[in-house]
N, C-alpha and C positions, 0 to 999 in steps of 0.2 A: 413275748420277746419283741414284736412287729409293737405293739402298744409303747413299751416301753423307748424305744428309738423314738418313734414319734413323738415322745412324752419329751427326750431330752433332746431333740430341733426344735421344738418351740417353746422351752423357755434357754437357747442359745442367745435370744438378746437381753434376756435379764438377768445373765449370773454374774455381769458386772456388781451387780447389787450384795451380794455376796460379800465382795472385798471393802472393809471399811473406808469412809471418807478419810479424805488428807493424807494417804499413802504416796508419797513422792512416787513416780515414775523412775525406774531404772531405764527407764527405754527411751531412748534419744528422739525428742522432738514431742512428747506426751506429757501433757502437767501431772498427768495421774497415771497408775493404773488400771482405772476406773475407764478413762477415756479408753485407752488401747483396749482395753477387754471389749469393752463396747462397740468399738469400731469395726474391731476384727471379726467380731461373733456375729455383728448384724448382716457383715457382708459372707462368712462363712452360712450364713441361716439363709440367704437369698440364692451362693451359690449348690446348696443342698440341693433345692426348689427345682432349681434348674435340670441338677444334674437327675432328679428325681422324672423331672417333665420328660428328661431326653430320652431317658430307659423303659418309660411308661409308651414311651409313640414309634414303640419299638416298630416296624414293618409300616410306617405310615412316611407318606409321600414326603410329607412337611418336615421328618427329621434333623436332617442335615441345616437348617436353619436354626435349628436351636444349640448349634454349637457356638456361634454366634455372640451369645449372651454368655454362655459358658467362659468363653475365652475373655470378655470385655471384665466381667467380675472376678475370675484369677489374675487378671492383670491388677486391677486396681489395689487385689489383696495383696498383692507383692511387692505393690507401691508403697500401702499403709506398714504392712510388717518390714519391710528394709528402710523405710521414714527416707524415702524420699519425694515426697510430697511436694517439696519445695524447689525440687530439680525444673530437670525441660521436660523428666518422665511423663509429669503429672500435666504438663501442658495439654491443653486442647488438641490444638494443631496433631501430637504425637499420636492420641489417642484418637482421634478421627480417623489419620494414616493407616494408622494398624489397624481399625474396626473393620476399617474401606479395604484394605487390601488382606484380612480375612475372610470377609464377605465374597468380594472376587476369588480366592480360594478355594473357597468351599463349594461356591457355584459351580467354578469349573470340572473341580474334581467329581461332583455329583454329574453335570450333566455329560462329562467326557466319559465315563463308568456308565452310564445311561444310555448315551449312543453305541459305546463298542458292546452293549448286552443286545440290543436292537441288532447291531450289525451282525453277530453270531446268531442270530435266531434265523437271520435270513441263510 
């Protein structure tokens, strides 16, 4: 069963290959099908990784950083699958914004749940 998952995340970014060349895209902003399967799968095949790394460092100090990456790659994938690539979505600037004020986030919430576990112990 465990084999088999693993068997089918790592060829997530080659089942574009699957779908024959010159398939028009039904999907707005893709010349193919080909492209979007691609796109989506290699960023779903990274955000697995992730989500796999977060659950494996289960009781480890450094968790909560790895949400981080979590949040930066479902962003992007909801960028590619709603095709708005070409917005202000996709902008730098935006994506910086929101990295930087996750990051501040998640820090807080970690180290303010960190300090009131300290202060109960006393």
């Amino acid at each position: 069963m465990i084999g088999g998952l693993i068997l089918l995340c790592s060829i997530l970014p080659y089942i574009h290959d699957i779908v024959p060349k010159g398939i028009p895209s039904k999907i707005s902003g893709y010349s193919s099908l080909r492209v979007f399967l691609y796109v989506v799968l290699v960023n779903l095949f990274g955000l697995i990784g992730w989500l796999i790394a977060y659950f494996e460092a289960k009781g480890k100090r450094y968790r909560f950083v790895i949400i981080v990456p979590i949040i930066n790659v479902l962003y992007q994938l909801c960028i590619y699958i709603l095709n708005l690539k070409k917005t202000s979505f996709n902008d730098i600037n935006l994506k910086f914004l929101i990295t930087l004020s996750a990051c501040i986030l998640i820090f807080l919430f970690y180290f303010l749940r960190k300090f009131k576990k300290n202060t109960e112990k006393i």
